[in-house]
N, C-alpha and C positions, 0 to 999 in steps of 0.2 A: 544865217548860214545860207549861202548860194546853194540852188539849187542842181542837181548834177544834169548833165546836158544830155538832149535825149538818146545822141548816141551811146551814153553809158548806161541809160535805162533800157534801151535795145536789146545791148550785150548780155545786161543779169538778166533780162527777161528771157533771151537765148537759151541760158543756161539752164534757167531753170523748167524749159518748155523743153529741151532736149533730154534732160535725165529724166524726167516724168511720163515725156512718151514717148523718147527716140526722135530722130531725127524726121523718118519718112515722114511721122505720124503730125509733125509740133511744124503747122505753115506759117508762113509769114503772116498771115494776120492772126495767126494764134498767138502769135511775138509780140505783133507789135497792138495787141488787145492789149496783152497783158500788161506791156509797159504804158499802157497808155498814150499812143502814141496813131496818129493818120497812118494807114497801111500806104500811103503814096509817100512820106517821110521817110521809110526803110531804105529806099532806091538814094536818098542824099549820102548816106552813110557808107552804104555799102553795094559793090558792084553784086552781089548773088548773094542766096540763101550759104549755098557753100561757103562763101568768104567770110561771112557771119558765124557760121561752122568754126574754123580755124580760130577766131577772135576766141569763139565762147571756150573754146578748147585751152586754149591762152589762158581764160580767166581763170576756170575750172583749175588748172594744173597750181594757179596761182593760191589757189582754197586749200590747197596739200600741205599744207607748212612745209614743202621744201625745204625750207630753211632751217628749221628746225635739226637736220640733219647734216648740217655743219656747226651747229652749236659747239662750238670747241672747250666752252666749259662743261659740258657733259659729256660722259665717257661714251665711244662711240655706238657700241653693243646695247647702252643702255638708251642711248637717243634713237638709234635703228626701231628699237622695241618699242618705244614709247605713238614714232614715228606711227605702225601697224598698227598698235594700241587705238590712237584716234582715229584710223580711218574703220577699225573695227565699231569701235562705238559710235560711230556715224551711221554706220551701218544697221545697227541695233538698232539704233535710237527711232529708223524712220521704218521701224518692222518689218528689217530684210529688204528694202524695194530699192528701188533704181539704181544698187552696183556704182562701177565705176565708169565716169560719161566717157574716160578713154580709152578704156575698154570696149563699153557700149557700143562705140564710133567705130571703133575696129571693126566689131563683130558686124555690124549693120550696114557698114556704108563704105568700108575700104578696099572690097572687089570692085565698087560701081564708080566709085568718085578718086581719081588720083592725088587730088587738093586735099581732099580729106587724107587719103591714106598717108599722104606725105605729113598732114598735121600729128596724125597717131603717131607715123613714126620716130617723129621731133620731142611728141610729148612723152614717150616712152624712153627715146635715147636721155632725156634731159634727168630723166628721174629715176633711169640705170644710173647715169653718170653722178647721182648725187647721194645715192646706196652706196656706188663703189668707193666714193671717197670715205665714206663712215668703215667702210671693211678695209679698206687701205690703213684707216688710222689705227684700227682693231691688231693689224697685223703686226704694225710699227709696235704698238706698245703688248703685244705678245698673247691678245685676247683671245686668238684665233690661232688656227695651227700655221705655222709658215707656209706652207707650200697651197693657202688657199687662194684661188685666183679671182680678186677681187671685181673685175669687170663680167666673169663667166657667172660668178657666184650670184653678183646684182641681178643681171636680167634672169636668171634662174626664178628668184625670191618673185621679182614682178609678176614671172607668168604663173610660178604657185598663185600669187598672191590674186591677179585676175579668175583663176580657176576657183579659189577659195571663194568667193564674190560670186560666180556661177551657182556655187554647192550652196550656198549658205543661202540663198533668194530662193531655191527651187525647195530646200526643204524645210524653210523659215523656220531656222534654227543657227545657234552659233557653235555647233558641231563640227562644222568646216574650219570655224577658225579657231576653235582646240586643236586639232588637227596640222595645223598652219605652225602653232606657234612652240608645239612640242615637236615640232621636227626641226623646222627654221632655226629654234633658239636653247633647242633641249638636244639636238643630233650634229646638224649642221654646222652651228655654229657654237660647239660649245668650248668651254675655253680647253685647250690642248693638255691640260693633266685629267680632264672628264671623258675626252676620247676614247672608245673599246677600242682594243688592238686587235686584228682578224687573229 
């Protein structure tokens, strides 16, 4: 099997030196250590740290199973859930630590860096837009109450769901995302004969 080329070794090496210490913290020769790679071979690849940034972010968003939430053979409420499910147990699984990198990137680097903020805001719009279509389809076959507004509703769930990510690292516990998923999917979105009338 060909080996992969070192600007792909770069990128996962990116990734994973950003969500472990953040951006300010993870320098270019902390990257290109880790990939195993001459810290003067960075500069062939990539015009800045920043640019590098935006790739990993790319990859990163690529790790979400997106996809997964177009899954048209499963129902949409039920791939939404499943969707949260994994990035909950990701979560778990590394004992509450490093949240999410586009999150992170927000929080840490998108007052100071435009390039970046611009990539947060891509990564974000890309992954309302792939929510809202699971709630669009929710709506269509009557999962949800009609008059729910699918694109309000998405970036709603995202900024719960980065807040949940907050709660859950600070008090290394998954009490945040009980929390999360009993409103999300037990209030919010539950199917319209479950709805309390005021």
């Amino acid at each position: 099997m060909a080996r992969r080329s070192m600007r792909e070794e770069i990128v996962d090496a990116a990734v994973a030196q950003f969500h472990s210490k953040g951006y300010n913290a993870a320098g270019v020769k902390d990257i290109t250590d880790a990939a195993g790679a001459p810290k003067g071979s960075f500069y062939n690849h990539f015009d800045s740290k920043e640019s590098l940034a935006v790739v990993a972010l790319n990859r990163y968003g690529a790790s979400r199973r997106m996809q997964d939430l177009a899954a048209s053979d499963v129902a949409p409420l039920v791939r939404l859930r499943k969707h949260f499910e994994f990035l909950r147990d990701e979560t778990s699984n590394a004992g509450f630590t490093q949240g999410c990198l586009i999150g992170n990137f927000g929080a840490e680097v998108a007052d100071h860096s435009e390039t970046i903020r611009a990539g947060v805001r891509e990564s974000l719009g890309h992954w309302a837009s792939m929510i809202s279509g699971a709630l669009v389809e929710a709506k269509q076959a009557g999962a949800v109450r009609a008059d729910l507004d699918a694109e309000r509703t998405a970036r709603f769930l995202l900024n719960a769901w980065e807040g949940t990510l907050i709660a859950a690292r600070s008090s290394r516990s998954g009490d945040a995302f009980d929390d999360f998923f009993d409103t999300a999917f037990g209030t919010l979105l539950a199917p319209p004969s479950e709805q309390v009338q005021p």
